[in-house]
C-alpha positions in Angstrom: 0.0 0.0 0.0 1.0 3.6 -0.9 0.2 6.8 0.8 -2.2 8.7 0.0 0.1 11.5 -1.1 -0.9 14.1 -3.2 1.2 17.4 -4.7 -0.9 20.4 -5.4 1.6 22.3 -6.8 5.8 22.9 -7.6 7.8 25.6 -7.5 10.4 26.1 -10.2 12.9 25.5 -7.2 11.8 22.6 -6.7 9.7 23.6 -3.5 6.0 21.9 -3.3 2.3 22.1 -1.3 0.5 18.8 -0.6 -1.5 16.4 1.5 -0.5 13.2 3.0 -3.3 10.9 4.2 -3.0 9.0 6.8 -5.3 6.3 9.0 -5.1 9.4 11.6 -6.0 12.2 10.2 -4.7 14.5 6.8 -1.0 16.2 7.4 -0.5 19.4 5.1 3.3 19.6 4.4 5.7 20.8 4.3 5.2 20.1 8.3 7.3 20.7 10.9 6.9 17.8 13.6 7.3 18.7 17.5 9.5 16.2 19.0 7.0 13.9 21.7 10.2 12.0 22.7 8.4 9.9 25.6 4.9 9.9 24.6 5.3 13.7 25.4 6.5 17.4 24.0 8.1 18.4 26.6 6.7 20.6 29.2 3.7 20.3 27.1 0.4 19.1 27.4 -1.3 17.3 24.3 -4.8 19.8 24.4 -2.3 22.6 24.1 -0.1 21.0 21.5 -3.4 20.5 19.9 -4.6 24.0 20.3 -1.2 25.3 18.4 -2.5 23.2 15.2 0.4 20.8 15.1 -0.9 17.9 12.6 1.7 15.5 13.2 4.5 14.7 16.0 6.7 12.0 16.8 7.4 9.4 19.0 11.1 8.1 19.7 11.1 4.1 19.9 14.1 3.8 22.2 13.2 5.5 25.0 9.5 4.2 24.8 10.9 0.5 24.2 12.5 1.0 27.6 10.4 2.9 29.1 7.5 1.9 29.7 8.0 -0.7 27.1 6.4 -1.5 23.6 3.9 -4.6 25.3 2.5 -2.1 27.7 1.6 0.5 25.1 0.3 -2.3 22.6 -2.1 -3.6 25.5 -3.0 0.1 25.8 -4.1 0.1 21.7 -1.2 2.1 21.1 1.1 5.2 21.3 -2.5 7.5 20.8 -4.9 5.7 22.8 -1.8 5.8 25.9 -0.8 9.5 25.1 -4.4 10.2 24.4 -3.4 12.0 20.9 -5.8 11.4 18.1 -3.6 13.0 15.5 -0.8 11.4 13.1 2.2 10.6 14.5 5.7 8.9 13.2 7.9 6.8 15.4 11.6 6.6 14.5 13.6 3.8 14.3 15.6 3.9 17.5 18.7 3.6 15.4 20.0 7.6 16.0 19.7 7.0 19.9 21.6 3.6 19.8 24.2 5.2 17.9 24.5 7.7 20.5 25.5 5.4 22.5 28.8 4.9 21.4 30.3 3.8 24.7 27.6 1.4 25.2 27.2 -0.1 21.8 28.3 -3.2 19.6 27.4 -3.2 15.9 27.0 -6.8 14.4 25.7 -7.4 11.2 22.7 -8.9 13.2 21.9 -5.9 14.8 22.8 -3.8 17.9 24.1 -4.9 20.8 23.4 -1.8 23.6 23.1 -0.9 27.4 20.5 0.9 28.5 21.2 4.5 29.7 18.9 4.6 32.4 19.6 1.3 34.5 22.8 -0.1 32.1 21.1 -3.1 31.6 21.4 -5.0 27.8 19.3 -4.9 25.2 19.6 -5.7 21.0 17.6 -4.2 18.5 17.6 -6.4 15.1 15.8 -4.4 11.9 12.8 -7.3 12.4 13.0 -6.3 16.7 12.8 -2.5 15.8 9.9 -2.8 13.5 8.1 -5.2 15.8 8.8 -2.5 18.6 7.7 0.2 16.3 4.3 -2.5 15.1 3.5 -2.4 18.6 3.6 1.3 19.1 1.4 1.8 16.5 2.5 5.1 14.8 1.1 5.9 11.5 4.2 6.7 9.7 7.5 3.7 11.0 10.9 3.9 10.4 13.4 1.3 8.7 16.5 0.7 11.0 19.4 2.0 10.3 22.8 2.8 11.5 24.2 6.5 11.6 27.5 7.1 11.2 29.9 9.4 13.4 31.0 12.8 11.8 33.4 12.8 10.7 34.3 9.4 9.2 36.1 8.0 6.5 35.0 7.3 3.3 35.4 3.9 3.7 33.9 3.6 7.1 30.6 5.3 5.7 30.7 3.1 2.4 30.4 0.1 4.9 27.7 1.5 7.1 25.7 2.3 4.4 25.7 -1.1 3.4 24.5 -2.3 6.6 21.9 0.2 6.3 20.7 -1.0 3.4 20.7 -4.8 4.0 18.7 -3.5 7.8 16.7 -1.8 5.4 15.2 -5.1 2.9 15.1 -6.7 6.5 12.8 -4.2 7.9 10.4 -3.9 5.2 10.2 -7.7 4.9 9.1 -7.7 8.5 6.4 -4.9 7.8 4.7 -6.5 5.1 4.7 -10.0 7.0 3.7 -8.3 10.0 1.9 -5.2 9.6 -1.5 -6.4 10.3 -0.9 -6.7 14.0 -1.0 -2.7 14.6 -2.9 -2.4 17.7 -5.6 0.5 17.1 -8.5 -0.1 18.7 -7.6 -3.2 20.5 -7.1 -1.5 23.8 -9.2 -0.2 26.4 -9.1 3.3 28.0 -8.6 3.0 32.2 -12.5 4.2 32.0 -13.9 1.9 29.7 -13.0 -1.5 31.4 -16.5 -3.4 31.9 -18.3 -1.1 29.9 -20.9 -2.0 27.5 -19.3 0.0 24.4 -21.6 1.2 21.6 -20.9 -0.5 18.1 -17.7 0.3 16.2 -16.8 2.5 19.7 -15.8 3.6 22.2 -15.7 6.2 25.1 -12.8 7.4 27.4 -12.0 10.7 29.0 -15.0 12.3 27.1 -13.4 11.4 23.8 -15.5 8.6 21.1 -12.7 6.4 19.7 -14.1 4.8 16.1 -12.4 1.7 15.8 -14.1 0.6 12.3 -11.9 3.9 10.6 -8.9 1.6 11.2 -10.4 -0.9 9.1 -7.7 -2.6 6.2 -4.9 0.4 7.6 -1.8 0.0 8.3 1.4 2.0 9.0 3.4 3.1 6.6 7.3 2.5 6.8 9.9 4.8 5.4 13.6 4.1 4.3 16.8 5.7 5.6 18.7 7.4 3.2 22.5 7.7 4.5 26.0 7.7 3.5 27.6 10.6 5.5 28.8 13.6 4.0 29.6 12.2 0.7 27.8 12.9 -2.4 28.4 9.9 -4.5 27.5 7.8 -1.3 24.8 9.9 -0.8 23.4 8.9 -4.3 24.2 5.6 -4.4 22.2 4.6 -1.3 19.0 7.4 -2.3 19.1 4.9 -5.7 19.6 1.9 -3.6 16.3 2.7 -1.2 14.2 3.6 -4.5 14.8 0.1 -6.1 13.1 -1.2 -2.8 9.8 0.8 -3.3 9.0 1.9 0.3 6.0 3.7 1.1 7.8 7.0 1.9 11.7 8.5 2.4 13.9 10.2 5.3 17.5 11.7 4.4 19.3 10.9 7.5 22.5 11.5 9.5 22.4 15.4 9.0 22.8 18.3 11.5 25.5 16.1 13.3 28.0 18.6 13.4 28.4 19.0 9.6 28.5 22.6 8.3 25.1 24.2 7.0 26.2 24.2 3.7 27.1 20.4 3.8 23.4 19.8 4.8 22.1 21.8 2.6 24.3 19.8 -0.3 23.3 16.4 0.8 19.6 17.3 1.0 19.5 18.7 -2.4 20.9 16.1 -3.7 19.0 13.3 -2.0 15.9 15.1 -3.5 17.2 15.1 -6.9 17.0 10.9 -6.9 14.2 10.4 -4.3 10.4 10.1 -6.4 8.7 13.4 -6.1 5.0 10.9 -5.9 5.9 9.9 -2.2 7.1 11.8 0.8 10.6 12.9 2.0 11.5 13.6 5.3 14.9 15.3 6.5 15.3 14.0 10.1 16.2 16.2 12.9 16.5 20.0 11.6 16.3 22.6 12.3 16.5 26.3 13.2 13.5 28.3 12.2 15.6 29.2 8.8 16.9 26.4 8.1 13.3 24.3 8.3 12.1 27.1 5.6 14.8 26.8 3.6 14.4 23.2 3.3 10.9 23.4 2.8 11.8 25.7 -0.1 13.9 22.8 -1.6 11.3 20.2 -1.8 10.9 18.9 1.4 7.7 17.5 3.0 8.2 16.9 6.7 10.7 17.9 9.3 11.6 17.6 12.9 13.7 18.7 16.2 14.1 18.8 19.7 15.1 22.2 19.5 12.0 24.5 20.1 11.6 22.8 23.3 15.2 22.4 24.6 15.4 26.0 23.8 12.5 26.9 25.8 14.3 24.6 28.9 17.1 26.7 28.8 15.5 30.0 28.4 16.3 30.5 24.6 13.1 32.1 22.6 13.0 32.8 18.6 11.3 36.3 17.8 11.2 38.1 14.4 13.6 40.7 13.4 10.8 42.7 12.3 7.6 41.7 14.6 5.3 43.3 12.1 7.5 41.0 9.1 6.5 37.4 10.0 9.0 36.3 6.6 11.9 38.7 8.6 15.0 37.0 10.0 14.3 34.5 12.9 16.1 36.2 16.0 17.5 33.6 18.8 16.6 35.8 22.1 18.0 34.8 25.4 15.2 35.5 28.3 17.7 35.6 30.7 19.0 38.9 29.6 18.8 41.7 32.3 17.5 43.9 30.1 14.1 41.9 30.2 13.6 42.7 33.6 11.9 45.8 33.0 10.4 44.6 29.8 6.7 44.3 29.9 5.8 43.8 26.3 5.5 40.3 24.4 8.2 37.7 23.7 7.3 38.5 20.0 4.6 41.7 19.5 4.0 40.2 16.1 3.2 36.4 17.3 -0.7 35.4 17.8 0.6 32.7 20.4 -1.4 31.9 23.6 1.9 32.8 25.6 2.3 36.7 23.7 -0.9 37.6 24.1 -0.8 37.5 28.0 2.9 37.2 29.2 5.8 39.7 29.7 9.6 39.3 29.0 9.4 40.5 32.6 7.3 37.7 33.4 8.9 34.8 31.9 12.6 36.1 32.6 11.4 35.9 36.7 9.9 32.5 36.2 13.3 31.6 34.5 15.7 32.6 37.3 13.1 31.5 39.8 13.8 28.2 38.4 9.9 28.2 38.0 9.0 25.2 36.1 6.1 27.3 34.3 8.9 29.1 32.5 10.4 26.5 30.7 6.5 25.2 29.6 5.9 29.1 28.7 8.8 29.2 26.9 8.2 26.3 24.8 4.9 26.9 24.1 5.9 29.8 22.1 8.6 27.8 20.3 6.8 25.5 19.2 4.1 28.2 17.3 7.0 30.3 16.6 8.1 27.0 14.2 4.5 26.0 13.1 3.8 29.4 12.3 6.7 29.2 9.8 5.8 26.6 8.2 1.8 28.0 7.9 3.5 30.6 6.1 5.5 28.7 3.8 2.7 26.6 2.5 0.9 29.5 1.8 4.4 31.1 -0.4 4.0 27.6 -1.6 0.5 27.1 -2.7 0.6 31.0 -4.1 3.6 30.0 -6.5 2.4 28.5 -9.1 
């Protein structure tokens, strides 16, 4: 099965509006995805994540895989039905995390041997235990596994990770099509709907009416990895290599790892030129507020990043150069500055945000250096709009260019 993907429109630079389909709901891309790394955005609550219009977030499958674990959530009916988040979503593969882990890792051509960072006891994710993990989760939009290599490495020592990736890659999407069909939507029961009688093709938890008959003959979808470093004939070899294997959708992975912008920029373009413009790319883990619009610009459909939330932790906020200019310069503003104290107008005066329209510099610096945990929510809240706001405007640049 292919997505449901369809381009409205391209841009003679290659930029493009359109609408992926999913069993959970229509994304418009390009999207920007907040980062829900443990069934959660960070310091934010899903109503309010809701309210902000995000379409689409994601899940990370190592962290849930340990914690709580992939059987829990599955007897739950999935990562939506535990988060209580109706929406899209996309799991990744775990494979970014793991190779984090460099101290704690062995690579096999099996798989990954790995300690866990929160107790140090040992785990291995295969490509077949990573999508079985990621089956159980239930995401609409799964990852292939893959392995990401350090920056920088040799050309030789990318050449031969790529190849793993690809032969994880045929392994995963063997395991999806054999085992797709056990995706747990609507299998579980909400904590208030044990012993109820449920009304047909329903159900009802938290005030909320879950159809289970709209998951009927879905399944996830499951993307492939492109990788091979910061080399441009790698970089083509292994987009032309994932192609000939027909998956449902493709990331470009292994970017913003320390590389210089430009190098990102150069791999991305290029990954585009080879990846089918009928199916969805996804550039995984960028970016700042630019930088996601400038990809967008190049023909990219979905993005994501920790970084409007780990900003917000640490008291970084993004304004506009030019409040009035929403297309002016992204501006990284520090609400620790002293200056703020005295400041009683809006983060951004130009930004519609929940968090602009009622609270001060002066107000969110004090929470900050009262180590007020309502700063660091505040102060992502706005992040996170600041970057969906973006990309609301770019679709509209988009969809205007004809």
């Amino acid at each position: 099965m292919q997505p449901d993907f369809t381009v409205h429109n391209t841009t003679p630079a290659g930029g493009r509006r359109s609408v992926l389909r999913l069993p959970h709901g229509e994304v418009q891309t390009p999207v920007f995805m907040p980062v829900g790394t443990a069934a959660t955005v960070k310091t934010i609550e899903q109503s309010v994540i809701e309210s902000l219009n995000a379409e689409i977030i994601l899940a990370n499958t190592y962290h849930l895989y340990l914690r709580p674990g992939h059987e829990l959530i599955r007897r739950a009916g999935g990562v939506h039905r535990f988060m209580s988040w109706q929406r899209p979503m996309l799991t990744d593969s775990g494979g970014f995390q793991v190779f984090s882990l460099s101290k704690l890792r062995k690579v096999t051509p099996d798989g990954v041997e790995f300690r866990s960072h929160l107790d140090g006891s040992k785990h291995f994710f295969s490509p077949e235990h990573s999508m079985a993990v990621q089956i159980a989760l239930g995401a609409d939009i799964m990852m292939a596994f893959d392995e990401c290599v350090e920056t920088p490495a040799s050309w030789e020592r990318t050449r031969d990770s790529m190849g793993l990736t690809h032969e994880w890659a045929a392994r995963s999407k063997r395991y999806w099509e054999e085992h797709r069909h056990e995706v747990p939507w609507g299998q579980g029961l909400g904590i208030r709907e044990q012993g109820l009688d449920l009304a047909p093709g329903g159900s009802t938890a938290f005030g909320r009416t879950y159809d289970h008959t709209r998951f009927s003959d879905k399944h996830q979808l499951l993307f492939g990895i492109v990788q091979g470093g910061m080399y441009p004939d790698l970089r083509r070899e292994s987009a032309e290599r994932l192609v000939e294997m027909d998956f449902p959708g493709y990331a470009i992975g292994g970017l913003a790892v320390g590389e210089p912008r430009e190098v990102t920029r150069e791999m991305i373009a290029l990954s585009l030129e080879i990846l089918p413009k009928d199916k969805p790319r996804y550039v995984m883990g960028v970016g700042y507020p630019d930088e996601i619009e400038e990809y967008a610009k190049l023909g990219v459909d979905m993005m994501d990043c920790v970084l409007p939330t780990r900003a917000g932790r640490h008291g970084l906020v993004f304004i506009r150069e030019d409040p009035n200019d929403r297309a002016s310069k992204p501006i990284r503003w520090n609400i620790k500055r002293v200056d703020n104290a005295e400041d009683h107008g809006p983060i951004d005066a130009g930004c519609k945000c929940m968090v602009c329209e009622r609270y001060s510099r002066a107000y969110l610096r004090h929470l900050y250096v009262s180590d007020e945990p309502l700063g660091a929510m505040l102060n992502s809240i706005h992040n996170v709009a600041f970057y969906l706001e973006t990309m609301t405007r770019v679709r509209a640049e988009l969809q205007a260019q004809v």
